[in-house]
Residue frames as qw, qx, qy, qz and C-alpha x, y, z in Angstrom:
[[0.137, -0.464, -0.312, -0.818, 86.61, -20.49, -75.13],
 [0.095, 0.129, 0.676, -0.719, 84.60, -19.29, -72.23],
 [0.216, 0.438, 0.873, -0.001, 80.57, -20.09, -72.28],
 [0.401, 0.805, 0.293, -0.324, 79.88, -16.69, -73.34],
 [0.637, 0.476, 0.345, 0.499, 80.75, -16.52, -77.15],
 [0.026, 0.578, 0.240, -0.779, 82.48, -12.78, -77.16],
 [0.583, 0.642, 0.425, 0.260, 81.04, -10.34, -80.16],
 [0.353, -0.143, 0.316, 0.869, 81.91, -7.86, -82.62],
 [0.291, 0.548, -0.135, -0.773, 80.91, -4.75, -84.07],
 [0.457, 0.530, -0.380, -0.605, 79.52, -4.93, -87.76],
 [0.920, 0.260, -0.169, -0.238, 78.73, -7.73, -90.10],
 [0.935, 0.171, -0.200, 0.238, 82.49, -9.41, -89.41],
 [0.164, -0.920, 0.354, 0.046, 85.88, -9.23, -88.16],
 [0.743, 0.460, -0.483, 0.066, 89.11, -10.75, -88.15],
 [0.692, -0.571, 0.433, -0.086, 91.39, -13.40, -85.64],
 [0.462, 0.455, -0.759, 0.053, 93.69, -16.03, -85.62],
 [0.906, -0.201, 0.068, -0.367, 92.41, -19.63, -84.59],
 [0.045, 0.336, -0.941, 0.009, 93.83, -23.00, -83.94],
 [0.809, -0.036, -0.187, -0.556, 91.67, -26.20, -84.69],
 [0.934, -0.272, 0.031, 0.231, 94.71, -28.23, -83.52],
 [0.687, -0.430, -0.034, 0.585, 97.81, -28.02, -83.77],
 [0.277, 0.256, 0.363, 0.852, 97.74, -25.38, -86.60],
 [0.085, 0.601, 0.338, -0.720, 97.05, -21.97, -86.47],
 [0.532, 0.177, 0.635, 0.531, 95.10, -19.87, -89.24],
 [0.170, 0.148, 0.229, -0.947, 93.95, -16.59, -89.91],
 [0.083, 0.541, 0.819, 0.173, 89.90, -16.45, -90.02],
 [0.301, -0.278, -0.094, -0.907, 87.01, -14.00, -90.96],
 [0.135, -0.227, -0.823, 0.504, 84.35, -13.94, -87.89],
 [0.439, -0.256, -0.383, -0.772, 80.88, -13.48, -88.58],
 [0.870, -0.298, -0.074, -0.386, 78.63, -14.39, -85.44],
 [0.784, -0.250, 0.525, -0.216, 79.23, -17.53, -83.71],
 [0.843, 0.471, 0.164, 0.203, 81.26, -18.90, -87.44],
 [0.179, -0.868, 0.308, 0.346, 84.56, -18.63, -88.60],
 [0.915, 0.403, 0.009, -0.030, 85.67, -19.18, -91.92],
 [0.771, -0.278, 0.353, 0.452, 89.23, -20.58, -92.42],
 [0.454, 0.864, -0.107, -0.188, 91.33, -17.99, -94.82],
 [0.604, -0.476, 0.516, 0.377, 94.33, -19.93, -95.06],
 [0.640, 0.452, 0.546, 0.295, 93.59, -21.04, -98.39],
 [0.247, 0.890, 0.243, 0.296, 93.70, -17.45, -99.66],
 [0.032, 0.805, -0.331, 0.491, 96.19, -15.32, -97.16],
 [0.502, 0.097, -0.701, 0.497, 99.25, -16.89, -94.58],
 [0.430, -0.411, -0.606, 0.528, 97.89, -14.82, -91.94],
 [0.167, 0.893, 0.411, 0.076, 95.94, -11.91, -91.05],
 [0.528, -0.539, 0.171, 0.634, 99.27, -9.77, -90.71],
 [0.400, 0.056, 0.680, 0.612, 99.91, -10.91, -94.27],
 [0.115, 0.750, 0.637, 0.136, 95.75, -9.61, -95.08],
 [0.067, -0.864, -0.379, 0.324, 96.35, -6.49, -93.21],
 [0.431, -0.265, 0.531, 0.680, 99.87, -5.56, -95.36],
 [0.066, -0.032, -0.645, -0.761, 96.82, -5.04, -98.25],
 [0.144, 0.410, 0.626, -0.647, 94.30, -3.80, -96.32],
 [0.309, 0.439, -0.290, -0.792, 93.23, -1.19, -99.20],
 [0.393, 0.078, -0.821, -0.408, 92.41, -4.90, -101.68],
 [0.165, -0.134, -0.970, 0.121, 91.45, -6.99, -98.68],
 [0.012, -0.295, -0.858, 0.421, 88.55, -5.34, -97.07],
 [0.684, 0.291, 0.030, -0.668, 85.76, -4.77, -99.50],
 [0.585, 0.134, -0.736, -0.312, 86.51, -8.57, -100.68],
 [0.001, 0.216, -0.865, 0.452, 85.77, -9.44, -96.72],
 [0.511, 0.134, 0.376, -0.761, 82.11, -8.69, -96.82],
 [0.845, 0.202, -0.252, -0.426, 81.16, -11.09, -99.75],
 [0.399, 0.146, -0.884, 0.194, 83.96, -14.18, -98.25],
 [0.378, 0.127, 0.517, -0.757, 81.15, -13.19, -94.90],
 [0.626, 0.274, 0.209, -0.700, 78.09, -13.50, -96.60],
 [0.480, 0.398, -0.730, -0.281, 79.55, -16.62, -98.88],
 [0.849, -0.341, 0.268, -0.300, 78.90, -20.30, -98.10],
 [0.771, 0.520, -0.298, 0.215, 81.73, -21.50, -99.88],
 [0.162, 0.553, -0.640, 0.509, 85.12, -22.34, -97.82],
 [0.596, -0.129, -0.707, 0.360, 85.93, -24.39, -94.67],
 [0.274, -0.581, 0.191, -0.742, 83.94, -22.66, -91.67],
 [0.488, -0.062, -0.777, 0.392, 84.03, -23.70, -88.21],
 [0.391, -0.739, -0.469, -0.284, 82.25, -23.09, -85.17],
 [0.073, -0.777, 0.367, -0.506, 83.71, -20.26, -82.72],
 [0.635, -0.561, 0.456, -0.272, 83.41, -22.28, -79.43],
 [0.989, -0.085, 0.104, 0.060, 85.05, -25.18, -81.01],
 [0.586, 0.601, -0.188, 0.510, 88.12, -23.12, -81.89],
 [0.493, -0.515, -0.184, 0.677, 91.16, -21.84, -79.56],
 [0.015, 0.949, 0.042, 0.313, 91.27, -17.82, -80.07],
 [0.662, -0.181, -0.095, 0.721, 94.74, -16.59, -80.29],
 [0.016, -0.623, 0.129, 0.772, 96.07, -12.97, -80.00],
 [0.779, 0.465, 0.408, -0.103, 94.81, -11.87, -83.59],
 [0.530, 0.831, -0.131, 0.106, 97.82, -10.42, -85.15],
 [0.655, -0.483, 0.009, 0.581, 101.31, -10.55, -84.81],
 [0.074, -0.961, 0.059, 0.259, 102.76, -6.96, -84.66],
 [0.694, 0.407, -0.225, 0.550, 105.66, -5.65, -86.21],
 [0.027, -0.278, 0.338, -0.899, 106.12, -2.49, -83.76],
 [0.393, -0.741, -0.520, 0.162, 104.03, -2.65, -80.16],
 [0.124, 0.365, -0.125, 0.914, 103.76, 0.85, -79.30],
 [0.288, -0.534, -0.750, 0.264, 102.72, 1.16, -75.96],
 [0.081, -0.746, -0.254, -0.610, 100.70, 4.59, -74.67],
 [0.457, -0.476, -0.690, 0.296, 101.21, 5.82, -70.89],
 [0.028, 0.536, 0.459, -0.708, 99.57, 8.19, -68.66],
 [0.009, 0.180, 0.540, 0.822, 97.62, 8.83, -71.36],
 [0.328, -0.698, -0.589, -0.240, 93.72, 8.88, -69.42],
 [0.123, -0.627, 0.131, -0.758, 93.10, 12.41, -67.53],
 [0.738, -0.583, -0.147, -0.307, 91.58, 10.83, -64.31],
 [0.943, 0.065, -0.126, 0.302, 94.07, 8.36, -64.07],
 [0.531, 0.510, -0.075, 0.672, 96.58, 10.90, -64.31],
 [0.179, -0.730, 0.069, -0.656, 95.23, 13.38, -62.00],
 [0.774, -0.596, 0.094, -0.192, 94.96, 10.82, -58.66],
 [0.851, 0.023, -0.232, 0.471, 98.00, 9.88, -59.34],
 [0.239, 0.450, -0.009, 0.861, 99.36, 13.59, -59.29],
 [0.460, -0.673, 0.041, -0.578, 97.07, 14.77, -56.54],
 [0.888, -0.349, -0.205, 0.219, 98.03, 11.46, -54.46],
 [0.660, 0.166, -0.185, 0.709, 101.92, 12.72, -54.82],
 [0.184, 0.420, -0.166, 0.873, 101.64, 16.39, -53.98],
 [0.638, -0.618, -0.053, -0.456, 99.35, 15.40, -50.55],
 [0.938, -0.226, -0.152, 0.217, 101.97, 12.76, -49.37],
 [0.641, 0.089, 0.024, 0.762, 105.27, 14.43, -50.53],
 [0.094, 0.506, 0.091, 0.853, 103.81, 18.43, -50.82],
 [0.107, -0.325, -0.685, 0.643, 101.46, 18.69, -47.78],
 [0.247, -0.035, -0.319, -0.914, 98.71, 20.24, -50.15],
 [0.450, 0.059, 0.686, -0.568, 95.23, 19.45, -48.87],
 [0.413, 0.232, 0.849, 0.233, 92.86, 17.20, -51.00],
 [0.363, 0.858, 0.279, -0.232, 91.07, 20.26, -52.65],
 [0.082, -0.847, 0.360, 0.383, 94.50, 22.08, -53.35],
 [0.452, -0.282, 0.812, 0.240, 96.01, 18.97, -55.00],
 [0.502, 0.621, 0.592, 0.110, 92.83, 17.64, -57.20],
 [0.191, 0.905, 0.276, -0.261, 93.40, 21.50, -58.66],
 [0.138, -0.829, 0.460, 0.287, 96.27, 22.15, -58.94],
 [0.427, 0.029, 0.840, 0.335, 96.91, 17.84, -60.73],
 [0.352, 0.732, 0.561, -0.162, 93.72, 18.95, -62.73],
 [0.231, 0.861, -0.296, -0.344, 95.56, 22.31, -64.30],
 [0.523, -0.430, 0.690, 0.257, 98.47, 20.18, -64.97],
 [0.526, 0.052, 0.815, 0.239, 96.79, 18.03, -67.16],
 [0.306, 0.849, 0.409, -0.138, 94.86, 20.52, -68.79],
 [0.037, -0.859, 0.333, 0.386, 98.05, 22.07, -69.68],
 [0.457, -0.177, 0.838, 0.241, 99.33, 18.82, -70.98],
 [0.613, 0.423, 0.640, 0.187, 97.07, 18.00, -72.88],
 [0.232, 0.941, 0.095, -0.228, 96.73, 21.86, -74.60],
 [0.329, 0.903, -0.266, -0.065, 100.77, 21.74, -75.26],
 [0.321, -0.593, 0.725, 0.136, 102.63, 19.08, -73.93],
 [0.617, 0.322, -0.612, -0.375, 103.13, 15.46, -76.17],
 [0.948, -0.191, -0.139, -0.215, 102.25, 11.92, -75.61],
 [0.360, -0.552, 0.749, -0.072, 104.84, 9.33, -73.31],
 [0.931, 0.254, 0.000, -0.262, 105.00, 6.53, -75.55],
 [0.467, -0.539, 0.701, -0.020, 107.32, 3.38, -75.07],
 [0.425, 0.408, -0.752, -0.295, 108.38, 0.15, -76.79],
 [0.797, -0.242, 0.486, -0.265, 106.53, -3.52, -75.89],
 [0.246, -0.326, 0.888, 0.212, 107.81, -7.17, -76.97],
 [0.681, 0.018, -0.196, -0.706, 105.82, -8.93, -78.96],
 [0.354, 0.200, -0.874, 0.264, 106.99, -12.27, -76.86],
 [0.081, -0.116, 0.511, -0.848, 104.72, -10.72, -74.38],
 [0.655, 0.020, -0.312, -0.689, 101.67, -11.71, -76.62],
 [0.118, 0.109, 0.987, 0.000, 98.86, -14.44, -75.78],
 [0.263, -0.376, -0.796, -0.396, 95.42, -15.11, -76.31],
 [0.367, -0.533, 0.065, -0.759, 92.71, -13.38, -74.86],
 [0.834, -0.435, 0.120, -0.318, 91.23, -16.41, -73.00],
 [0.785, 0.206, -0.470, 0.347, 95.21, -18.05, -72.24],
 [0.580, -0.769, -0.102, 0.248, 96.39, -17.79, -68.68],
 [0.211, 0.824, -0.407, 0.333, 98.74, -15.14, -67.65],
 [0.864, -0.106, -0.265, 0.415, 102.05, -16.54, -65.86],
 [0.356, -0.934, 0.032, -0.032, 103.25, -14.92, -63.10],
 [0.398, 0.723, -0.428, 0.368, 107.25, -14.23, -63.48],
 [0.790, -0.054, -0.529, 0.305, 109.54, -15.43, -61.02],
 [0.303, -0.201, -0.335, 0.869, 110.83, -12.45, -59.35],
 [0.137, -0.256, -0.051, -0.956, 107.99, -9.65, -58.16],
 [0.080, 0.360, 0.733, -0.572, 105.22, -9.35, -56.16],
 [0.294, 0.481, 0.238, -0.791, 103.40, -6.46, -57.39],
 [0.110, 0.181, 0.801, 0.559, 101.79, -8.11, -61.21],
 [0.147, 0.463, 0.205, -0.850, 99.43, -5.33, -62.09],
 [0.388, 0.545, 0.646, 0.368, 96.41, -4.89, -64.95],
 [0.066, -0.453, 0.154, 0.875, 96.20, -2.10, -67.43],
 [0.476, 0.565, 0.670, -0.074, 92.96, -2.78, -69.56],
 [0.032, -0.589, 0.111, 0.800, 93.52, -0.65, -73.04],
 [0.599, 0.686, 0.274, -0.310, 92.08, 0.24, -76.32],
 [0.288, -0.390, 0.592, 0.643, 95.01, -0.66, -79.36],
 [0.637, 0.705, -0.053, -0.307, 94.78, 0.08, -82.95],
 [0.681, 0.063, 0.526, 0.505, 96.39, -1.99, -85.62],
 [0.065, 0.573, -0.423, -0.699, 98.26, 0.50, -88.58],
 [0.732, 0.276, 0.621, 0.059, 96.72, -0.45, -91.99],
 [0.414, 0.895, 0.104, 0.130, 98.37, 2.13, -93.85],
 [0.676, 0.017, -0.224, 0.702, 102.32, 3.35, -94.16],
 [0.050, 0.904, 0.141, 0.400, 103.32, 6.72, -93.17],
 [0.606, -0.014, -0.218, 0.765, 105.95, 8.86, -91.86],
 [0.019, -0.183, -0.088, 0.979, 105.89, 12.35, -89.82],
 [0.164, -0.466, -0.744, -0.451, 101.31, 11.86, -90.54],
 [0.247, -0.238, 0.155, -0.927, 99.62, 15.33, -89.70],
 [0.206, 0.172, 0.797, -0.542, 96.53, 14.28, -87.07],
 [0.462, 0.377, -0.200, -0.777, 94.02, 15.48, -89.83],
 [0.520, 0.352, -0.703, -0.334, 95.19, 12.55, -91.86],
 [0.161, -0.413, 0.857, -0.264, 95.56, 9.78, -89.04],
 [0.673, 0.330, 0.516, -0.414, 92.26, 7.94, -88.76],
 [0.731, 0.560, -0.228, -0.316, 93.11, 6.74, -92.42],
 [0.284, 0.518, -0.800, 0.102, 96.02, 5.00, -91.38],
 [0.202, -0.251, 0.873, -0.367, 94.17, 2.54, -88.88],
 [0.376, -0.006, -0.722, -0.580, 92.77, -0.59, -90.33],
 [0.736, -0.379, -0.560, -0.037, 91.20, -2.06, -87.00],
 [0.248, -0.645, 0.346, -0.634, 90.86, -2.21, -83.35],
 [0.787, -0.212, -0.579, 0.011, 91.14, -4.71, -80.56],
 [0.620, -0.737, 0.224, -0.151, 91.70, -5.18, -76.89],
 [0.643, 0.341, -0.531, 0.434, 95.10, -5.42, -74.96],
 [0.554, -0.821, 0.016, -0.137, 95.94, -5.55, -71.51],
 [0.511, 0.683, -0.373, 0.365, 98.87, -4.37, -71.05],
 [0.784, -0.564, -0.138, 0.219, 100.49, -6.03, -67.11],
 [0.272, 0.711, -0.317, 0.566, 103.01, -4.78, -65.31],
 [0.716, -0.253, -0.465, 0.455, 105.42, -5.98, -62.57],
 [0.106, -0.932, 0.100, -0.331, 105.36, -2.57, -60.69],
 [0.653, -0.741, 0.121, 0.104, 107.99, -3.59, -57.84],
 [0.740, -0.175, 0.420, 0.496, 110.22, -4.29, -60.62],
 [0.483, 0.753, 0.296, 0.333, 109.42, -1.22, -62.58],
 [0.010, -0.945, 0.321, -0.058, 112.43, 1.29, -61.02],
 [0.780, 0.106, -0.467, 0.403, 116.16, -0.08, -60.60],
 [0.364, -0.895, 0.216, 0.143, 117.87, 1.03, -57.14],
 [0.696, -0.211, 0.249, 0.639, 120.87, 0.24, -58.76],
 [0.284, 0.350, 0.408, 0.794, 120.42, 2.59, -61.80],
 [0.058, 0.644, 0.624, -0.438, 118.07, 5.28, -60.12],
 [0.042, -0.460, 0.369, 0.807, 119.82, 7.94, -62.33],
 [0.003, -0.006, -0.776, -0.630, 118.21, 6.05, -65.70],
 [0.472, 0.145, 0.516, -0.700, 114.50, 5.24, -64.07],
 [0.846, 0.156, 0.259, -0.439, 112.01, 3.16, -65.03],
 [0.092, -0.247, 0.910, 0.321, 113.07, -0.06, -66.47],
 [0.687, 0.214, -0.055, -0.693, 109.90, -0.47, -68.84],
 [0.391, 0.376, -0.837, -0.066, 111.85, -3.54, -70.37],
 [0.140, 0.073, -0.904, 0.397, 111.64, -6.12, -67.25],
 [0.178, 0.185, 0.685, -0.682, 108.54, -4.83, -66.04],
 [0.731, 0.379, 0.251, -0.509, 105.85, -5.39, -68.74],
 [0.531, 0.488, -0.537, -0.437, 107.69, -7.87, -71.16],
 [0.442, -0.222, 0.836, -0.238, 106.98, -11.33, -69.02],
 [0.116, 0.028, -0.906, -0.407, 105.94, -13.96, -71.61],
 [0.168, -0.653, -0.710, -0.203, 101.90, -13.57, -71.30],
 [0.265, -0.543, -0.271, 0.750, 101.84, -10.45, -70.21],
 [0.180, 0.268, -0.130, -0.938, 100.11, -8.97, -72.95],
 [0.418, 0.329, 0.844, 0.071, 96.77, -10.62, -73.49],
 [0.052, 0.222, -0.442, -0.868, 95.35, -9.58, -77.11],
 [0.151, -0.171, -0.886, -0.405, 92.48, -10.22, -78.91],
 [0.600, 0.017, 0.744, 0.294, 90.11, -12.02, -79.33],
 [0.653, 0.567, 0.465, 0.188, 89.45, -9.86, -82.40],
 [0.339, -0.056, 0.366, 0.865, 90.73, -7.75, -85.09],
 [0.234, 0.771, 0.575, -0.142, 87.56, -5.04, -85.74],
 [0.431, 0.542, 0.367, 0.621, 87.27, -2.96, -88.98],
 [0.167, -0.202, -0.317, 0.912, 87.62, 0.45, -88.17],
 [0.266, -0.193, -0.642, -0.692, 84.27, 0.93, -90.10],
 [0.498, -0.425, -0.747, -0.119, 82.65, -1.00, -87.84],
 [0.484, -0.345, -0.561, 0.576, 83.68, 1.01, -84.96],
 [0.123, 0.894, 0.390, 0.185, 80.99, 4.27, -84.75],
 [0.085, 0.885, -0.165, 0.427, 83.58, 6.19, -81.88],
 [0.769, -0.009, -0.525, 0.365, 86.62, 4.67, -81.10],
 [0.212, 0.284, -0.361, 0.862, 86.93, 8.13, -78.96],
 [0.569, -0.249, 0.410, -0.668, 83.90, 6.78, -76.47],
 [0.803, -0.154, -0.570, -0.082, 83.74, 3.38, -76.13],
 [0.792, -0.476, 0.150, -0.350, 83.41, 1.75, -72.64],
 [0.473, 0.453, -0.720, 0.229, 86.36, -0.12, -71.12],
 [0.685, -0.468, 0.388, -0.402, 85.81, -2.56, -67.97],
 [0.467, 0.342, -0.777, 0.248, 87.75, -4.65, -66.28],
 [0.790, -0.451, 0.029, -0.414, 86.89, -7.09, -63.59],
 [0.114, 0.374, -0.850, 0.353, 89.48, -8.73, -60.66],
 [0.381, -0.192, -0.898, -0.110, 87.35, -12.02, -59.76],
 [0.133, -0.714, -0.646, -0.234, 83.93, -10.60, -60.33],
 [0.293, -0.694, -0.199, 0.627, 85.33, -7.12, -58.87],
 [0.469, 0.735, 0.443, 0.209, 84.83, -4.19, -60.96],
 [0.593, -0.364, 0.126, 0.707, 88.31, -2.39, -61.12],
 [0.178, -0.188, 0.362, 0.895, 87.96, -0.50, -64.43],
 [0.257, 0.751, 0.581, -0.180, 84.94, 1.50, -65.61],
 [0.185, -0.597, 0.175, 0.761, 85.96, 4.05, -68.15],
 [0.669, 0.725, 0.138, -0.081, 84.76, 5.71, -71.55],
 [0.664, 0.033, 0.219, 0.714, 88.16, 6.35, -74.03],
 [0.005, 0.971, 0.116, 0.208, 86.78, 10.46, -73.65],
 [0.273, -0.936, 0.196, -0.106, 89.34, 10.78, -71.19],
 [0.818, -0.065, 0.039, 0.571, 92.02, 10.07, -72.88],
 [0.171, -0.719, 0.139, 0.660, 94.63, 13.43, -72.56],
 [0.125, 0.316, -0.723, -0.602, 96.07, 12.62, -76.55],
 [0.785, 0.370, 0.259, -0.423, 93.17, 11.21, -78.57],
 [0.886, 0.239, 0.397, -0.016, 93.75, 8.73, -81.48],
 [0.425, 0.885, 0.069, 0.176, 94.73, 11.24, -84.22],
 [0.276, -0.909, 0.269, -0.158, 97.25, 12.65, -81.86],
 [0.814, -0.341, 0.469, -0.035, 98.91, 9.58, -80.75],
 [0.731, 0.471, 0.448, 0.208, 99.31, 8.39, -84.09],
 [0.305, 0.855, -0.127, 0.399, 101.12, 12.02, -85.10],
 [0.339, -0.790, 0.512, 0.007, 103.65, 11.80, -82.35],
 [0.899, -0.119, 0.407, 0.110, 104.85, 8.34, -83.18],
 [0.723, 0.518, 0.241, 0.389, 105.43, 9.03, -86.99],
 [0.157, 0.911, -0.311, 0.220, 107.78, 11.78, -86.26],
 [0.362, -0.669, 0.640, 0.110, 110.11, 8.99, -84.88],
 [0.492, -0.179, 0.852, 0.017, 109.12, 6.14, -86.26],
 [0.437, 0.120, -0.609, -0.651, 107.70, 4.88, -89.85],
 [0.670, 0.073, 0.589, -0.445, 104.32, 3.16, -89.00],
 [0.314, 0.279, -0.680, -0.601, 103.72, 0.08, -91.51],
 [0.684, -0.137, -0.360, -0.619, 100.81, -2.40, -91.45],
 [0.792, -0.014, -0.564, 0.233, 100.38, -4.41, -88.90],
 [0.184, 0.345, -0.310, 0.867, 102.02, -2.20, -86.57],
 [0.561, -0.554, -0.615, -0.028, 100.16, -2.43, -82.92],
 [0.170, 0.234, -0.354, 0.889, 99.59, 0.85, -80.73],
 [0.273, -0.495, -0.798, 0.206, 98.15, 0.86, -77.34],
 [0.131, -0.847, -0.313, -0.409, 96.02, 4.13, -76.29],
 [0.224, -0.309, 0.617, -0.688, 96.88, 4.12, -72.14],
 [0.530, -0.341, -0.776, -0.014, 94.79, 2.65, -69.61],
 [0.434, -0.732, -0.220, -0.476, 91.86, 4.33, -67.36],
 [0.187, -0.527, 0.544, -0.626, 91.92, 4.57, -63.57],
 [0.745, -0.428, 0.308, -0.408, 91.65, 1.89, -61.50],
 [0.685, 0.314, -0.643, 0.136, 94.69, -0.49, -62.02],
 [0.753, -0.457, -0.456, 0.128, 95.67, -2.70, -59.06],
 [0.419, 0.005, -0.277, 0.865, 98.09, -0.53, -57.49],
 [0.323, -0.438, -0.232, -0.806, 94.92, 1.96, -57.01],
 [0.691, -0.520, -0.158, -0.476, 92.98, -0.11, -55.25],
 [0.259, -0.634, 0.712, -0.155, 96.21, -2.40, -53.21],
 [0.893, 0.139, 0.343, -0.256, 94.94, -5.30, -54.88],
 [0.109, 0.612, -0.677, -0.394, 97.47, -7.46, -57.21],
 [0.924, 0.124, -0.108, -0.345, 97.28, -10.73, -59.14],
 [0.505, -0.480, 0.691, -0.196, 97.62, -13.91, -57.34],
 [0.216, 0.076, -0.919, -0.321, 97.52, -17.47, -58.92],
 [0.042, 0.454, 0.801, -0.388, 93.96, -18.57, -58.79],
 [0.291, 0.535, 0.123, -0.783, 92.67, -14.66, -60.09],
 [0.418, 0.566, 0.652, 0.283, 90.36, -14.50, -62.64],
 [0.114, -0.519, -0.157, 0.832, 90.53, -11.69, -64.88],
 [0.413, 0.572, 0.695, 0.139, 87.47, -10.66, -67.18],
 [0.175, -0.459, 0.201, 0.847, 87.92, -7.56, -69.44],
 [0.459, 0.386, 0.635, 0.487, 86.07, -5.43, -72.44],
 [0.049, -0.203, 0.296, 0.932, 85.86, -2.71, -74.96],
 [0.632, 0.513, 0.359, -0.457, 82.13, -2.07, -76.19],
 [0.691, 0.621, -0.026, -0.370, 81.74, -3.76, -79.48],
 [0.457, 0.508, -0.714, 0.151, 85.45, -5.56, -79.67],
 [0.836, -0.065, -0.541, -0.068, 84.64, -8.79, -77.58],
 [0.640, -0.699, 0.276, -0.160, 85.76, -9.62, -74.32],
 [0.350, 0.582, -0.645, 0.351, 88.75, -11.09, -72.57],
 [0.808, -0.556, -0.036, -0.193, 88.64, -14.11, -69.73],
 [0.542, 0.484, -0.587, 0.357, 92.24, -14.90, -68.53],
 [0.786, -0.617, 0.019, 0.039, 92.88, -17.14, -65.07],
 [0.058, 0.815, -0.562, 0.130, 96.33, -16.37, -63.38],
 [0.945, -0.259, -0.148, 0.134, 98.62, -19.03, -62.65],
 [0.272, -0.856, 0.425, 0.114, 102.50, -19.13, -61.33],
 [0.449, 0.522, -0.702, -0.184, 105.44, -20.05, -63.32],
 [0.158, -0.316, 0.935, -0.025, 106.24, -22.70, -61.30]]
């Protein structure tokens, strides 16, 4: 645990802990965490019966009964394991636009006014009629908020993507945006890396992007460190996202400016895919990932990361070897 304890929205949330060698799912109240093993395998298992479990959370909270433990004496794993990672990209408007204005000044000869305008319609068109870019992650990829990320053998370029994910606590298939926000039982923080020099093949240019290789490196998706009730969360569609590259302030963003809001997101998926509890979908990620600024992670980086009201994230880099 790192020396600041992180917190959570509302009266409780939910994680997965290890007091030794066992892991177990707990209910987090403050600076306490009671042990729910006794009662549910895991919070997967809790979230599978969301609809039962979470109006009995607030009185196991406010109980003095059960095996409770102090936070800082506990490891703080990722807090769920997914069935489906659904990942979100170019999904923030800024983000989008310097990327798009960057291209058509380098490659179009359009001057920095002409560009910002012209990336700016774009997205404004997107967002009016076109549909989210959404992609498949491993869950192999999962660790712990405060577990070091491991740098992969082959690449250079090992990139952060700081993002807002919702856990599914409801089924549903082909779910009108109206309806969505009923289907999500919780929120938490993911940061979703990425080997960028290894994100095109030149052998395959014809297929592009090889999503696969480049963001499924075994820690490469720190999670956690909680599971928060949607309840608790007032407006998941403005919260505050910041990210810091050792004690540099890289990401600074509200979740306003995402292009496809929550609702949205959540209706494109279910017209391919059946969403079922558990189920783990990232938002996107704001402007200022390392590629932005030419800055990448070395062994040695410290990276510190949070979401107003869903806890924080301290992860130090190291290299496989």
């Amino acid at each position: 645990m790192p020396d600041q304890l992180p917190r959570h929205a509302g009266p409780f949330a939910l994680g997965t802990f290890a007091a030794g060698a066992a892991d177990f799912p707990g209910l987090v109240t403050g600076d306490r965490v009671r042990d729910l093993s006794g009662l549910v395998p895991s919070v997967r298992a809790l979230v599978e019966e969301w609809d039962t479990w979470l109006p009995r959370l607030d009185g196991l909270a406010r109980s003095a009964e059960g095996t409770w433990y102090e936070l800082a004496a506990l490891r703080v794993l990722s807090p769920i394991e997914p069935g489906q990672i659904l990942q979100s990209g170019a999904n923030y408007r800024k983000h989008v636009v310097d990327l798009v204005a960057a291209e058509k000044e380098s490659v179009h000869g359009a001057t920095p006014e002409e560009a910002r305008a012209d990336a700016e319609s774009m997205m404004d068109e997107r967002a009016r009629t076109g549909v989210p870019y959404v992609f498949l992650g491993s869950p192999r990829a999962l660790t712990g908020p405060y577990d070091d990320i491991v740098l992969p053998a082959l690449g250079e370029q090992h990139d952060w993507e700081l993002e807002l994910a919702l856990v599914i606590g409801k089924p549903g298939k082909n779910i009108p945006a109206e309806d969505a926000m009923r289907h999500v039982a919780g929120y938490t923080i993911s940061n979703d890396l990425t080997t960028r020099d290894r994100l095109y093949r030149p052998d395959l240019k014809a297929i592009g992007t090889d999503w696969f290789t480049a963001k499924n490196a075994d820690t490469f998706l720190p999670t956690g460190p909680f599971l928060v009730p949607a309840a608790f969360v007032k407006d998941p569609g403005d919260l505050r996202i910041t990210l810091r590259h050792n004690g540099v302030l890289r990401q600074d963003e509200s979740t306003k400016d995402m292009i496809f809001d929550i609702p949205r997101l959540i209706a494109y998926v279910s017209t391919t895919t059946t969403l079922r509890p558990g189920d783990l979908l990232l938002t996107g990620s704001p402007a200022g990932n390392g590629a932005h600024w030419g800055v990448f992670l070395k062994p040695g980086d410290v990276v510190e990361s949070e979401i107003t009201g869903l806890g924080h994230q301290r992860n130090t880099v190291r290299s496989h070897a």
